[in-house]
N, C-alpha and C positions, 0 to 999 in steps of 0.2 A: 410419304412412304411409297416406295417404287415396286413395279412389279418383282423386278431384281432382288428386292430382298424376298419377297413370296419365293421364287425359287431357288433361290439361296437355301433357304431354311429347311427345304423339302429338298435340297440335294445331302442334310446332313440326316436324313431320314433313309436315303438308299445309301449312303457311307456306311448306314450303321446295319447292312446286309439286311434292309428292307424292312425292319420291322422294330428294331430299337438302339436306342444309344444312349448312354446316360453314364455323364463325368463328371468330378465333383473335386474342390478342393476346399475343404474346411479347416483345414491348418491354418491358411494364410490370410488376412483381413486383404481386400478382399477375395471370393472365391468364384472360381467360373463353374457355370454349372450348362451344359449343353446336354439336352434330352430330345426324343424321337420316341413316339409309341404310336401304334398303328393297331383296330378292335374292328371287323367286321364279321356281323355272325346274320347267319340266312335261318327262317325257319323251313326251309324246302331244297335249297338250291344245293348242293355238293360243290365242295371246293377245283375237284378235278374239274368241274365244265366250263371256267373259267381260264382251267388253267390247258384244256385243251384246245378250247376258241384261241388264245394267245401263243401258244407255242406251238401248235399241233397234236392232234390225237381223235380218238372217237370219242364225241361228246354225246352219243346215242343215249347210252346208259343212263347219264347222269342227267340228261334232259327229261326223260323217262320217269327216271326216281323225281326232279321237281313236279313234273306235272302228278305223279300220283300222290303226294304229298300236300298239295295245292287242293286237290279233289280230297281229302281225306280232312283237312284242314278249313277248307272253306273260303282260303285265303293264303298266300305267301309274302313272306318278308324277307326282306335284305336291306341291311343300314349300319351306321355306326359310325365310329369318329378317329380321326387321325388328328398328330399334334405334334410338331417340334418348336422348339424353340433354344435361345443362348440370352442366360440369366447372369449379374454382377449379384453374390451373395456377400455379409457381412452383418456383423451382430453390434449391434450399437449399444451407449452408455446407458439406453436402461434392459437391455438384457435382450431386445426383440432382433429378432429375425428379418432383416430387411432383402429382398431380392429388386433389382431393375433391370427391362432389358427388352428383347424382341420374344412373340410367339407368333407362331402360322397356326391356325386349325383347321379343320375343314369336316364335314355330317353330311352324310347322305342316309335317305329314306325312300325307301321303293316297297310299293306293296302292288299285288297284282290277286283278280280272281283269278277262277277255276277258269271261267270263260278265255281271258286274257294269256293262261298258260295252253290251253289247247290250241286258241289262235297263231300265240306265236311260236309254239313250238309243236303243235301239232305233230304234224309227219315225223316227227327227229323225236317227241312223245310218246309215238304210238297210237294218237287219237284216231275214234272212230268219227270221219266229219258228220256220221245219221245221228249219233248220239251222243254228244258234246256241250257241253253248255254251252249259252248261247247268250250272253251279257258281260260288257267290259266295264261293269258300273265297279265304286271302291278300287279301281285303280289308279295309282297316284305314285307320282316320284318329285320329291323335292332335293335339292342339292344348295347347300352353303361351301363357302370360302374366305377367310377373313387371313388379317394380319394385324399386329396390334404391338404399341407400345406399352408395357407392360409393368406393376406397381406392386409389389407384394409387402405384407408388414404380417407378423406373424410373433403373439406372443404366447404365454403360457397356455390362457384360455380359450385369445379368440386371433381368429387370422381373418385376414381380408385382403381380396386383390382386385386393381382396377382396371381396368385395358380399355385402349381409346385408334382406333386406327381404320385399314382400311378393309370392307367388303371388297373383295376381287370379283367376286360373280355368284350369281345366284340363277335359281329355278325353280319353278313350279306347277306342275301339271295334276290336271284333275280332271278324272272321268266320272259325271254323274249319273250318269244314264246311257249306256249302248247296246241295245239289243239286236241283234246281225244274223243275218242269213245265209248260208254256205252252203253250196253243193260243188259239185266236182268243176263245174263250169262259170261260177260267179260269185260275189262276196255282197250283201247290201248292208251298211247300216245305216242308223240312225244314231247319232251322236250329241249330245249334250255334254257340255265340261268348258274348262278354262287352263290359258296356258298364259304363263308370265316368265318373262325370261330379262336376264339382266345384257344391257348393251354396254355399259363402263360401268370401272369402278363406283364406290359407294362409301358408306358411311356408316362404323359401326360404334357400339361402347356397351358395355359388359360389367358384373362383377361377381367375384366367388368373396364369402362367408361361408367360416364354421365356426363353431362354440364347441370349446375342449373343457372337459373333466374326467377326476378319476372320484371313483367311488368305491367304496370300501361293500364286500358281498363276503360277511362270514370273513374268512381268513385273504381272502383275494383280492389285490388291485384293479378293478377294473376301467379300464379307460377308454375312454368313447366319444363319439364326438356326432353334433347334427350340423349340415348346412347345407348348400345349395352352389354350384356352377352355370355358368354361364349366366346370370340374369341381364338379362338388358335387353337392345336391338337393334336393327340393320336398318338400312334405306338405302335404294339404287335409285338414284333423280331421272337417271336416262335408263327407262326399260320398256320393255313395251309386248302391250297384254292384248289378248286373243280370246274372245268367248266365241263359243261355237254351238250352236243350235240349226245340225243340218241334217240330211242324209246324206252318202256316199255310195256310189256301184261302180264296181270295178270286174275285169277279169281274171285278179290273183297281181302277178308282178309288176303289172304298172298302178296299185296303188300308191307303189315303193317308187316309181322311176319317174311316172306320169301325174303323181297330186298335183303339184307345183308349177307346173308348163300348161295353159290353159288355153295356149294358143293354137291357131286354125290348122297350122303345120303339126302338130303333136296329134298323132293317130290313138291316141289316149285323152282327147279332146273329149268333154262331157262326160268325163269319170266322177264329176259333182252334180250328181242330180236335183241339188237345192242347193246353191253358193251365198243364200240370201240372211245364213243364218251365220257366215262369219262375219264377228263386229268386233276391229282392233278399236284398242283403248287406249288412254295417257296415265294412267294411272300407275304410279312410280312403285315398282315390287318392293312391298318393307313386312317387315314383321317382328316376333321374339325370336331372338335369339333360343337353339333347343336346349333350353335350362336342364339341368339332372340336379334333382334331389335325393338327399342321402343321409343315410342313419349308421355307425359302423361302430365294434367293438373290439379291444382286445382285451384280454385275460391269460395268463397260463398257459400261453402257448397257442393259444385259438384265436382265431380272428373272424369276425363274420359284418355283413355287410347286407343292406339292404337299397336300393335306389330307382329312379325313375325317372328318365331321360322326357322329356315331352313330346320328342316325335318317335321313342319306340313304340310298339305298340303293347307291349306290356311289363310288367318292372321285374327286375333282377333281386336275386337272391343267392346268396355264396359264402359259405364258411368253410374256412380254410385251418388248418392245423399243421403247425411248424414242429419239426425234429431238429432237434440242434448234436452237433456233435465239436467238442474242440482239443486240441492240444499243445503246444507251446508255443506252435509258430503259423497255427490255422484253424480256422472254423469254417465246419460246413451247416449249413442250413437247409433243411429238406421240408416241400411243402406239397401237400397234398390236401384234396376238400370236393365238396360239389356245390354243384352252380345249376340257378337255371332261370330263365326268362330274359328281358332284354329283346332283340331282333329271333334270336335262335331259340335254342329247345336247352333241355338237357345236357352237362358236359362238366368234367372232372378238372378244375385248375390242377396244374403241376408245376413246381417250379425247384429253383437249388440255384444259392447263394455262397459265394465262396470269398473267404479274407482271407488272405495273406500274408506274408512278409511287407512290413512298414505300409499296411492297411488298404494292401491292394484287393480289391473287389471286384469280381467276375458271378454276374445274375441273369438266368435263362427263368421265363416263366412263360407258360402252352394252356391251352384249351383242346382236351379232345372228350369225343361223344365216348358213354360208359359202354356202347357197344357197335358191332357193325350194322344190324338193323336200324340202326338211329342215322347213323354215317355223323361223319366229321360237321360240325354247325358254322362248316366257314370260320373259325376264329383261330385266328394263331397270333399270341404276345410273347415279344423277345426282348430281352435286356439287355446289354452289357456295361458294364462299369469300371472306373478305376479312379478309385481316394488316394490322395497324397498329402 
């Protein structure tokens, strides 16, 4: 499997106005089914200061709002997971749901302390460098990328899917220890941690299970389901790993420009006061696959969900309640509920569902914070659809 399909797959992700796309045809044996969904939720970060670094604007504010968030919290997160793929659908002679086909996914995890936000946002934070913490330990950023041939079978009770393909790239970085020194005129630390990064391609395999029932509650259907994504794991053969147990001084901007040039001509020469404590390694970056476990319900119009990702830092929670409205030639579907945990805080799902003439379908669904005090948790889900 080629790079070329990796960005293939992720070009039908910005086709579908960045954030989703989702086509289906279940009339016809077989059915194509092309999807895109895109979940990133911060517990600190404001959506604007990303989107000011990338397009232009004051990102003062919103840098501000993370760092006091971070301080108020103990810690910040930012993570979550993107996904498209193009599926062959069809129902075979004993009644199951068979899909085959390609997906792309891709998780990121970033957690940073208090330390770690006034460092590197400091002056654009607001920090006072006398009074600042002073330890970049629990910070940590991983990043996956996979692509996958793909196997789905899906009957009444129980579905199972299997994916076999390739890791495109990975990373790993871990700070376990750095207590640092800053005045107006110089920076020291002292650093402890480990860094793994992937140099080629890799080697993945995965599998999602869930177990469907309905139960009977009093006068009410209930139908519900438990199981699990993602289980499986990666392996990059070619990667190469960095533990660090050193100190560092620098005078501010050639930590940035000067780490790296060690040489006698680099007037940033002996910006490592202890070089003695970097030891690269061979040791090939693998691991789990970030599995999410899940528990979900419908009934009467309600739906509610429980789950827990392995590299979020704390698990999600969200029930949602459907309005339906219909008349001869359309239904609309109006959804509204609360949600909270995962990467982010607090935040109100929204969404609306619309059928049409010969079962054409158009689905918008959003994440916003229940107020401005909270700000937007970084999370925005879009849909769009069309049955035939």
């Amino acid at each position: 499997m080629s790079m070329w399909l990796h960005f293939g797959l992720w070009a039908v992700l910005f086709a579908g106005g960045g954030f989703g796309l989702r086509a289906q045809n279940d009339s016809l044996p077989p059915g194509l089914e092309i999807f895109s969904n895109v979940a990133l939720s911060s517990s600190a970060m404001p959506p604007w200061a990303l989107m000011g670094a990338v397009f232009g604007g004051d990102i003062t504010a919103p840098l501000a709002i993370a760092v006091a968030r971070t301080d108020v919290a103990g810690q910040g997160f930012f993570g979550g997971q993107a996904e498209a793929g193009i599926l062959l659908s069809w129902v075979d002679k004993a009644k199951n749901k068979v899909r085959v086909g390609l997906t792309s996914r891709a998780w990121s995890d970033v957690r940073w302390s208090p330390g770690a936000a006034h460092l590197i946002w400091g002056p654009l934070g607001g920090a006072d460098p006398e009074n600042q913490p002073r330890d970049l330990a629990e910070t940590r950023f991983r990043a996956l990328a996979t692509s996958a041939f793909t196997v789905s079978v899906a009957s009444e009770h129980i579905a199972f899917t299997g994916r076999l393909g390739e890791a495109h790239w990975g990373a790993d970085l871990v700070v376990e220890d750095a207590p640092f020194f800053m005045d107006t005129a110089q920076i020291d630390f002292r650093l402890v941690g480990q860094f793994n990064r992937s140099l080629a391609t890799g080697l993945m395999a995965g599998i999602d299970f869930e177990f469907r029932q309905t139960t009977t509650i009093g006068q009410a259907d209930v139908n519900w389901a438990v199981g699990i994504r993602d289980l499986g794991g990666f392996m990059f053969p070619l990667s190469v790993e960095t533990t660090v147990d050193s100190s560092i001084h620098s005078t501010g901007w050639p930590l940035i420009t000067g780490l790296f040039d060690t040489t006698d001509d680099n007037p940033n020469y002996g910006l490592h006061s202890d070089t003695t404590g970097l030891a690269p390694g061979d040791d090939p970056l693998k691991g789990l696959l970030p599995a999410t476990y899940y528990i979900r319900a419908h009934a009467q119009g309600w739906s509610a969900y429980v789950q827990k990702n392995s590299w979020a830092p704390r698990p999600e929670f969200c029930a949602i309640k459907t309005f339906a409205h219909s008349s001869e030639d359309r239904s609309v579907h109006w959804q509204a509920g609360l949600g909270w945990g995962g990467w982010g805080g607090l935040y109100v799902p929204l969404g609306v569902n619309l059928t049409g003439h010969q079962g054409r379908t158009f689905s918008v669904r959003t994440r916003v914070a229940p107020g401005p005090d909270l700000g937007l948790r970084t999370t925005l889900m879009c849909a769009w659809g069309k049955k035939f």
